[in-house]
C-alpha positions as CSV (number, residue, x, y, z in Angstrom):
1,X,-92.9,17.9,-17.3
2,X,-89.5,16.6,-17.7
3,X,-88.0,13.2,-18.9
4,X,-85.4,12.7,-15.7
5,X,-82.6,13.3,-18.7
6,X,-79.9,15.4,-17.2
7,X,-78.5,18.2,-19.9
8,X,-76.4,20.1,-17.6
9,X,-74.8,20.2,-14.1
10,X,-75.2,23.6,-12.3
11,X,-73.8,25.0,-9.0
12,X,-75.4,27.0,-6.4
13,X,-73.5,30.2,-6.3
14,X,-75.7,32.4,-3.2
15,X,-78.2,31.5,-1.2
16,X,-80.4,34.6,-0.3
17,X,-82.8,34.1,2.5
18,X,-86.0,35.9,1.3
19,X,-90.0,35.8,2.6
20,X,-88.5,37.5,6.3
21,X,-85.8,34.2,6.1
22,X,-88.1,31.2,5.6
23,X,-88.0,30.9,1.8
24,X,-84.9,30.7,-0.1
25,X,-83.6,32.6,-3.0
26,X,-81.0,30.8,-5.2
27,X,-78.8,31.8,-7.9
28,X,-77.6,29.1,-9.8
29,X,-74.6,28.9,-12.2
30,X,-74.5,26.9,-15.2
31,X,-73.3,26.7,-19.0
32,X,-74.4,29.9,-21.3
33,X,-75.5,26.9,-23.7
34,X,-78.0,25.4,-21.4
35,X,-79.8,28.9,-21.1
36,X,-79.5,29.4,-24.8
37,X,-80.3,26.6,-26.8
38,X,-83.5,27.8,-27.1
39,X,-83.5,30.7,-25.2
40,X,-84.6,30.2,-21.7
41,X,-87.8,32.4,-21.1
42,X,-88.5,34.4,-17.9
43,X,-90.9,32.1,-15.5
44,X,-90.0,28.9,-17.6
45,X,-89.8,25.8,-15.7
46,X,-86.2,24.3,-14.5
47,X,-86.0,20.5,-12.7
48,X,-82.9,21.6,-10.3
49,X,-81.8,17.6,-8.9
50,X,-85.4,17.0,-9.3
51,X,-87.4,20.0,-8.1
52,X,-89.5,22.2,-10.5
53,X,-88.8,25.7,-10.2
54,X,-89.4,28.8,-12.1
55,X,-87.2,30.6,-13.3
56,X,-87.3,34.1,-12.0
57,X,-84.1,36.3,-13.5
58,X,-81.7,35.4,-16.0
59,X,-78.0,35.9,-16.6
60,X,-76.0,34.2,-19.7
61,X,-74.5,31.5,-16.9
62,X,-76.8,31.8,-14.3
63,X,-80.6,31.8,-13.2
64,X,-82.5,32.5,-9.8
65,X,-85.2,30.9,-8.6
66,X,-87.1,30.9,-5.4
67,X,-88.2,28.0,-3.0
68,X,-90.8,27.9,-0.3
69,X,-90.2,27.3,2.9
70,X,-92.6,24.0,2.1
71,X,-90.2,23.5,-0.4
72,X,-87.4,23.6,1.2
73,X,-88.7,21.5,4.1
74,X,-89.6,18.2,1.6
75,X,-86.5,18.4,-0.3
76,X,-82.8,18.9,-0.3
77,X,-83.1,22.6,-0.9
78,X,-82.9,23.8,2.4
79,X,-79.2,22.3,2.9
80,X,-78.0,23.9,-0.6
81,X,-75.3,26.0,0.0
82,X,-72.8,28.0,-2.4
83,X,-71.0,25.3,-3.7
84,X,-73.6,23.0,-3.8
85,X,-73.6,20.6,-7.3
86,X,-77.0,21.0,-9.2
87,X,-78.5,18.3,-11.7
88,X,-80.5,20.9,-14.0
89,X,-83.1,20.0,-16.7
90,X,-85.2,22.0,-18.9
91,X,-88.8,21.1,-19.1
92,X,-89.9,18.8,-21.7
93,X,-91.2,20.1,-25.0
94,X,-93.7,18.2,-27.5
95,X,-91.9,16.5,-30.2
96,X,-88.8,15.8,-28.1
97,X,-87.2,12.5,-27.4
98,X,-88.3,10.7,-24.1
99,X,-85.5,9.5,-23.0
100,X,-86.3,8.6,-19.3
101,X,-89.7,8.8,-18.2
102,X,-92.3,11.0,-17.4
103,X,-91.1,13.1,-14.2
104,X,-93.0,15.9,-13.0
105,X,-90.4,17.7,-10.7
106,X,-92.9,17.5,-8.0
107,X,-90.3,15.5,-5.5
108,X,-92.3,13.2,-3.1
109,X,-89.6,12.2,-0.4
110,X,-86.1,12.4,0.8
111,X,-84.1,9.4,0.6
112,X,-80.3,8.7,2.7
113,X,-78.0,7.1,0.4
114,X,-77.2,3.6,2.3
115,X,-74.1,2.5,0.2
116,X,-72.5,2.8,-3.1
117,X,-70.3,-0.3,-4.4
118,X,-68.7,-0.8,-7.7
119,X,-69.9,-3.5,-9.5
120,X,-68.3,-4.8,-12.9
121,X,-68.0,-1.8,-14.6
122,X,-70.9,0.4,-12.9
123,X,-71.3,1.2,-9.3
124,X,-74.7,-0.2,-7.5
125,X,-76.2,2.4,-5.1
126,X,-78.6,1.7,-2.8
127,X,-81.0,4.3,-0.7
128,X,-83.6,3.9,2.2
129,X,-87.0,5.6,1.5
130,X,-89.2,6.8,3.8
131,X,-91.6,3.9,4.9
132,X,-94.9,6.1,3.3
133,X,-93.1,6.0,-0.4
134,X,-91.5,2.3,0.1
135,X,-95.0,0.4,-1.5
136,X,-94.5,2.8,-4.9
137,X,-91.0,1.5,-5.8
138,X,-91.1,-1.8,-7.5
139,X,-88.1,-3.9,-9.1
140,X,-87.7,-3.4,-12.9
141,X,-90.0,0.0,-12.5
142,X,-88.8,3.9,-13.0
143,X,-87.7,5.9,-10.2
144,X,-86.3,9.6,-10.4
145,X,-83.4,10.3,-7.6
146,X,-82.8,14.1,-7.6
147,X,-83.7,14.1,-11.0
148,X,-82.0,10.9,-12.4
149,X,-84.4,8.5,-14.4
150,X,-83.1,5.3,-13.3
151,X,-84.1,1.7,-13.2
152,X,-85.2,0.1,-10.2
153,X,-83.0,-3.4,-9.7
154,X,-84.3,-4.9,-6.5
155,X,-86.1,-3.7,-3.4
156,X,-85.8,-5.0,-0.1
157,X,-88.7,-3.7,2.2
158,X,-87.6,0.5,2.6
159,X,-84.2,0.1,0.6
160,X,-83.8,0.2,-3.3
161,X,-80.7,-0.7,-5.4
162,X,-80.0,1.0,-8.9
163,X,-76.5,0.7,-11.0
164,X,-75.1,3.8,-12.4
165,X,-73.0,3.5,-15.4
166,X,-69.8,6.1,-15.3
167,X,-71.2,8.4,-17.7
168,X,-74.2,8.7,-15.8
169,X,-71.5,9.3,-13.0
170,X,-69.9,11.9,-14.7
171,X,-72.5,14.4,-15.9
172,X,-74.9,14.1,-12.7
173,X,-74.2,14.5,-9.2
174,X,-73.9,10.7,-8.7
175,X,-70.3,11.6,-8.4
176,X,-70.6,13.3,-5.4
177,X,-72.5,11.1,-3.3
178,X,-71.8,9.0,-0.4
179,X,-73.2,7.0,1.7
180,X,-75.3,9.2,4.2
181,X,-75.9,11.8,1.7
182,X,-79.6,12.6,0.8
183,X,-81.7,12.7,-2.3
184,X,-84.6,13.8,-3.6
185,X,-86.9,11.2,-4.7
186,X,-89.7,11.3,-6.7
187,X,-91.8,7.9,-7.5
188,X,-93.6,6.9,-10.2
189,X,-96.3,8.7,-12.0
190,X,-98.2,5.3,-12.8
191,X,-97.5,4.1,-9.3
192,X,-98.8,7.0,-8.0
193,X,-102.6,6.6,-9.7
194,X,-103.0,3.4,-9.2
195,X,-102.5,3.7,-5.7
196,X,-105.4,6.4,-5.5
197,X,-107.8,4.5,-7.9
198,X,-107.3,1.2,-5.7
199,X,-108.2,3.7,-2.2
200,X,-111.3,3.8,-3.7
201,X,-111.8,0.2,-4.6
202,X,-111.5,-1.0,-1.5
């Protein structure tokens, strides 16, 4: 579990085609601090811009990890390239501050970044979901956009609008988006189960 609280912001460094080329290895750099404070274990959990993966080798800057090739179809991951700007996030431990809300790196969608316009002193984004995931965002409720915990501000059928704040900007990859760019989007926990539970109430 994680709380959509972005501590650090990696970069891909290689991108090693594994699984006879349809998975992806990736080795991802990023401060000695954020693998050290604790210790990051062997096969701990990492949200990388909003996708669970598991750690598989360590370095004191870098980690690896390995996506599916499902993976890598629902996401952003199969574009990542060297160079590529990573939001990173350990997993959430008991007794630590939830800062965000409850994200469990299990992205449900992509989502194309419509426009980005600045807006007193923030910038208001807006993205088009895919129609499927459009009922589970709701104005004034929690979405995670590759592994952001943001505040919804209005939705207009398949589009959403949030407002970024320059630090927010700053340590996330917010400040390299544009308008066309894609996300990974994961909804709602609580939006997710009550949709279920009311499948069967009807």
């Amino acid at each position: 579990m994680f709380t959509g609280i972005v501590t650090d912001l990696g970069t891909v460094r290689e991108v090693l085609p594994i699984g006879g080329g349809h998975d992806h290895r990736l080795i991802i750099g990023t401060s000695p601090a954020f693998l050290a404070n604790p210790p990051v274990a062997l096969g701990a959990s990492i949200a990388c811009s909003g996708v669970c993966l598991t750690a598989v080798e360590l370095g004191g800057d870098w980690f690896a990890v390995e996506a599916s090739a499902e993976t890598l179809s629902k996401t952003t991951l199969g574009g990542w390239k060297p160079g590529t700007r990573v939001n990173l996030e350990r997993s959430l431990r008991i007794g630590d501050e939830l800062g965000g809300h409850l994200v469990a790196g299990h992205v449900d969608g992509v989502a194309e970044v419509i426009a980005a316009t600045p807006e007193n002193g923030s910038v208001r984004w807006r993205f088009r979901v895919p129609a499927s995931l459009a009922p589970y965002v709701a104005p004034k409720g929690s979405v995670a956009v590759d592994g952001v915990s943001l505040t919804v501000n209005e939705v207009d059928r398949e589009s959403f609008g949030v407002n970024i704040i320059p630090h927010t900007a700053a340590v996330t990859t917010f400040g390299t988006l544009q308008p066309g760019s894609r996300v990974n989007i994961e909804i709602d926990m609580m939006a997710r189960y009550v949709a279920r539970l009311r499948e069967f109430q009807l």
